[in-house]
LOVEX-329073 format. One record per residue (C-alpha): x, y, z. Coordinates in steps of 0.5 Angstrom, whole numbers, padded with zeros to 4 digits, always signed. Example, Ala and Ser with C-alpha at 12.3 -4.5 7.8 and 13.67 -1.06 7.14 Angstrom:
2
+0025-0009+0016/+0027-0002+0014/
END
This chain:
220
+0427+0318+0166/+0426+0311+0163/+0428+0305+0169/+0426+0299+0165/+0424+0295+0157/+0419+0292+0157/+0420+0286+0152/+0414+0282+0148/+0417+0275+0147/+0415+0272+0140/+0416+0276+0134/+0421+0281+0139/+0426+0276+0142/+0424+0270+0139/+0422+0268+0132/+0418+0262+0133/+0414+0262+0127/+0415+0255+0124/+0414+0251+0131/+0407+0255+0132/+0405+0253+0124/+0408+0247+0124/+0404+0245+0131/+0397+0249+0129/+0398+0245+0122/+0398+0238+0125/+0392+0239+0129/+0388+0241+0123/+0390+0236+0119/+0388+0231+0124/+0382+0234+0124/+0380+0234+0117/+0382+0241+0115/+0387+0245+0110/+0393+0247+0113/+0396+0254+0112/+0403+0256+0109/+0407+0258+0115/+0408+0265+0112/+0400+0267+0114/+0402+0265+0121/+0404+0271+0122/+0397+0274+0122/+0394+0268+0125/+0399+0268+0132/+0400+0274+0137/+0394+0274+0141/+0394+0268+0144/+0393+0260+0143/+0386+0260+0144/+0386+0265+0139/+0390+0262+0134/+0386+0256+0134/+0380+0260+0133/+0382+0264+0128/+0385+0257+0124/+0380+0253+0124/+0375+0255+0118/+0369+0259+0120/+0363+0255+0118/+0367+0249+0123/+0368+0253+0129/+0364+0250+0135/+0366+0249+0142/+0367+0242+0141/+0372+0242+0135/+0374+0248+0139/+0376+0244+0144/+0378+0238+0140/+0384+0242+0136/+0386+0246+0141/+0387+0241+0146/+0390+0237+0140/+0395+0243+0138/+0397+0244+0145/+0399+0236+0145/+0404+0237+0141/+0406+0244+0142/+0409+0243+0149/+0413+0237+0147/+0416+0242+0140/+0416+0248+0142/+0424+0250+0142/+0425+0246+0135/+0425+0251+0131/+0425+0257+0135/+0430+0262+0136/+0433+0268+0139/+0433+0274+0133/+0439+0276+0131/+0444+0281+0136/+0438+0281+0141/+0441+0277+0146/+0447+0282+0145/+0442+0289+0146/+0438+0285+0152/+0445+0285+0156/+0447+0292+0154/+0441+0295+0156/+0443+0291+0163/+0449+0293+0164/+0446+0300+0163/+0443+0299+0170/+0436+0297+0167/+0431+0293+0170/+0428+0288+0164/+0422+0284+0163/+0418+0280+0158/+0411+0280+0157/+0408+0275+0152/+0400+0273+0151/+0404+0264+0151/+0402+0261+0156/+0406+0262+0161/+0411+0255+0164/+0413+0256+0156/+0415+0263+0157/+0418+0262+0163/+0422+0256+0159/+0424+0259+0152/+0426+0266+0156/+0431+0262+0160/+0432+0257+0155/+0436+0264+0150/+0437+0269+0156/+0438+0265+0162/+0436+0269+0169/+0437+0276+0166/+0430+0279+0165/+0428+0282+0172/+0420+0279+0171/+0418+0274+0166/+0410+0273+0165/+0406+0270+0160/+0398+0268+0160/+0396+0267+0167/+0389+0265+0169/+0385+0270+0172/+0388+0276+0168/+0386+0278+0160/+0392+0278+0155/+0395+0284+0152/+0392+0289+0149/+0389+0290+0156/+0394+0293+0161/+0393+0289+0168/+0398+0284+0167/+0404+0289+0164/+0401+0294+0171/+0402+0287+0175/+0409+0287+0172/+0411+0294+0173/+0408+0295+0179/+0412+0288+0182/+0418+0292+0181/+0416+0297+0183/+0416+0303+0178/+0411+0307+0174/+0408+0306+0168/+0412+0313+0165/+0419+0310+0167/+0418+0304+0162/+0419+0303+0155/+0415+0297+0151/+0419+0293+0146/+0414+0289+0141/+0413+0287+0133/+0405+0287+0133/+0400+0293+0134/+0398+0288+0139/+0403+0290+0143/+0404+0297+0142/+0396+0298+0144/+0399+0295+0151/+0404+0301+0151/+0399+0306+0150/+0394+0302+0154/+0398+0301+0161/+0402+0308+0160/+0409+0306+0157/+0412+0309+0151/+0411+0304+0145/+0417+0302+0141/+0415+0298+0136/+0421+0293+0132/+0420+0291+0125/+0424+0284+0125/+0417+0281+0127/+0411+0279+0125/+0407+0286+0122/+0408+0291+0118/+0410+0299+0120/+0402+0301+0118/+0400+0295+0124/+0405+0299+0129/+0403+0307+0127/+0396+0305+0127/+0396+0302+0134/+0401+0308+0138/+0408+0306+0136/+0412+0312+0138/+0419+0310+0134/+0420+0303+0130/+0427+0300+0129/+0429+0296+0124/+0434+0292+0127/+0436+0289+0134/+0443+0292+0134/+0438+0298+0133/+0435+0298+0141/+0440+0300+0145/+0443+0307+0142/+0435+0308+0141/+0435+0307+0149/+0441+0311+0151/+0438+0317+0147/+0432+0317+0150/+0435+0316+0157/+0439+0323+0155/+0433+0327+0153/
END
């Protein structure tokens, strides 16, 4: 019997593609380096902002230094544009209060650093979600389980009884690696073949999709 869904934040809840493009460009660009059309973001995002740089700044460039340099630069002026552009996705806000209203605890999950996770959750959902965790120091990002586990066993369930909500492969390797059951959402950043190819068990196309999706799992 599911009790909970667990919910990955960008590219599931939020769509937060612009700001992250257009803070990761203004650091390039500051560092002499070409940009990228806000469309590839959606495979340069979902592992992280330390991952994010690296993978933007050009090979044959990447050192420690200019590492360090671009992305204290992004950091810089990310947490003062983060909520410019970001939004919640269509019907999710609705689908998120009707799964709590069926008497399910809920939770969010994101490889963000964690204050701005706290803050963009609040900022669209209010205190709805039972536990809200981004990147905390000390723990790996997802695909690696311990964080999700954390989350889980803080409200006190089991892996089996939760339900992980995610648009990337990233985030259905999580499910598969802590033992939820992957549901993979298709309004985010990847692609159906990413998703199967990571465990996904069911993919919706729609917000409006998950809580019948929920409902029939909870009947099975």
């Amino acid at each position: 019997m599911y009790k909970a869904v667990i919910f990955d934040l960008d590219g599931t809840l939020v769509n937060s593609l612009d700001d992250l493009a257009v803070a990761t460009n203004y650091a390039l660009e500051q560092h002499g380096f070409n940009i990228y059309p806000v469309e590839d973001y959606k495979y340069l995002v979902g592992d992280g902002m330390v991952k994010l740089i690296e993978r933007a700044i050009p090979d044959d460039k990447l050192s420690d230094e200019t590492f360090k340099s671009v992305f204290d630069c992004f950091m810089n002026y990310y947490r003062g544009h983060y909520l410019v552009h970001t939004k919640a996705y269509d019907g999710i806000i609705e689908a998120v209060n009707k799964l709590k209203a069926m008497g399910l605890k809920l939770a969010v999950v994101s490889n963000k650093a964690d204050d701005m996770t706290k803050i963009i959750v609040k900022e669209f959902f209010g205190d709805i979600f039972t536990k809200v965790t981004g990147k905390r120091e000390g723990y790996p990002t997802k695909p690696d389980p311990t964080l999700t586990l954390k989350i889980i066993g803080e409200m006190d369930l089991k892996p089996q009884e939760c339900i992980f909500v995610g648009d990337s492969g990233m985030d259905c390797a999580t499910a598969v690696n802590s033992g939820c059951y992957p549901l993979g959402v298709l309004w985010g950043f990847r692609k159906r073949e990413e998703l199967l190819l990571n465990g996904a068990k069911t993919l919706i196309s729609n917000p409006n999709e998950i809580v019948p999706v929920v409902k029939e799992m909870l009947n099975d």
